[in-house]
Every structure is written in C-alpha cells, then in structure tokens.
MARPAFI-176001 format. One record per residue (C-alpha): x, y, z; residue in three letters. Coordinates in steps of 0.02 Angstrom, whole numbers, plus 50000, padded with zeros to 5 digits. Each point is the difference from the previous one (the first is absolute). Layout:
<nodes>
XYZALA
...
</nodes>
This chain:
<nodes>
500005000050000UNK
500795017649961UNK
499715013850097UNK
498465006449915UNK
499374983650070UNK
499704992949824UNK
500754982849971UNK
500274989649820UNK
499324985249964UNK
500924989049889UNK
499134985649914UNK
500854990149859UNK
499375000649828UNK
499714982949974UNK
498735000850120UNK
498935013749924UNK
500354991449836UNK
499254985850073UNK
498445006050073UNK
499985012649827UNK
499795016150096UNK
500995017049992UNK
500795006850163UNK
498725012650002UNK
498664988449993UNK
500664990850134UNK
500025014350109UNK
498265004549956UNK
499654981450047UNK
500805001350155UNK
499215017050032UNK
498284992649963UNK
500084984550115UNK
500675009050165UNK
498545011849976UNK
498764985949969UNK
500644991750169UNK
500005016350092UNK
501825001850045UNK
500155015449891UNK
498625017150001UNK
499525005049798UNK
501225013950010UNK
501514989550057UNK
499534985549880UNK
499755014249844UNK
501685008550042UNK
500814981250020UNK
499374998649818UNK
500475018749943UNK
498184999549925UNK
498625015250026UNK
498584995450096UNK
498794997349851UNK
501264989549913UNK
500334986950160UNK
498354999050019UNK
499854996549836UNK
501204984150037UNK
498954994950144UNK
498464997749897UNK
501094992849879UNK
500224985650134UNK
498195001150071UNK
500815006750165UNK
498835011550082UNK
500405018350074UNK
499994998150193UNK
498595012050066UNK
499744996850166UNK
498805009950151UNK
501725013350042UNK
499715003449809UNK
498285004050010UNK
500095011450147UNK
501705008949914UNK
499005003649844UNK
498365004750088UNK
500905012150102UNK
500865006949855UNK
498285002549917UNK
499445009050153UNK
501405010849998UNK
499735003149820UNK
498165005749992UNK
500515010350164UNK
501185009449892UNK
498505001749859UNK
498895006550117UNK
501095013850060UNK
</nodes>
C-alpha cells in the first residue's frame, strides 16, 4: 500500500485470458459483487470501478443485482424532501 493508501493488484494474464475478461471488467466484477454482498456502500463500489453512478448501476442491472434501499434510506430522502419543499415555500 503507498502512502495515498492505494495498493496494486497484480493478477497474471493468463488468468484473465482464461476467464476472457479485461482488467477493467474484472474490477467492475469485483466492484459489483462486494456491493451485492454488502461489504462495500454504492459510492465506494462505483469509485472501486471508476464508473459514474448511472453507469455502475447500469452494471448492476446488467447482473440482476438490486440497489440496496433500506428504512435509513427512506428517512434520508424523506427528510431531504422536507427540507426541499421548506426551501420552496420560503
């Protein structure tokens, strides 16, 4: 790991010749599955793949993995609305 905290990953050819994938596609594989078991949040998994957030979503419906949207996301966004029409109204 260098001191940005970034580390390399180093993973012979033969292997992504082998399962015929790209070493961006593997990340984006990687990416998808730790965000699919819950170990990584949408943004962490999206910057892991160096992909917007319409385009990794785009990859997780590509692999019929659902966003997470859980009861903390519903109160986030319904307070956000609140604040939103508050600032409307004003």
């Amino acid at each position: 790991m260098d001191k940005n905290g970034d580390m390399d990953l180093l993973i012979k050819e033969e292997i992504l010749e082998k399962a015929e994938i790209t070493a961006e596609e593997l990340i984006i594989e990687i990416a998808v599955h730790l965000y699919d078991i819950g170990r990584l949040s949408m943004g962490q998994a999206r910057n892991l793949a160096q992909l917007d957030q319409i385009s990794f979503q785009k990859e997780l419906a590509k692999r019929d993995v659902y966003i997470q949207y859980d009861i903390k996301d519903l109160e986030t966004d319904l307070e956000n609305l609140r604040k939103l029409k508050g600032r409307k109204a004003s």
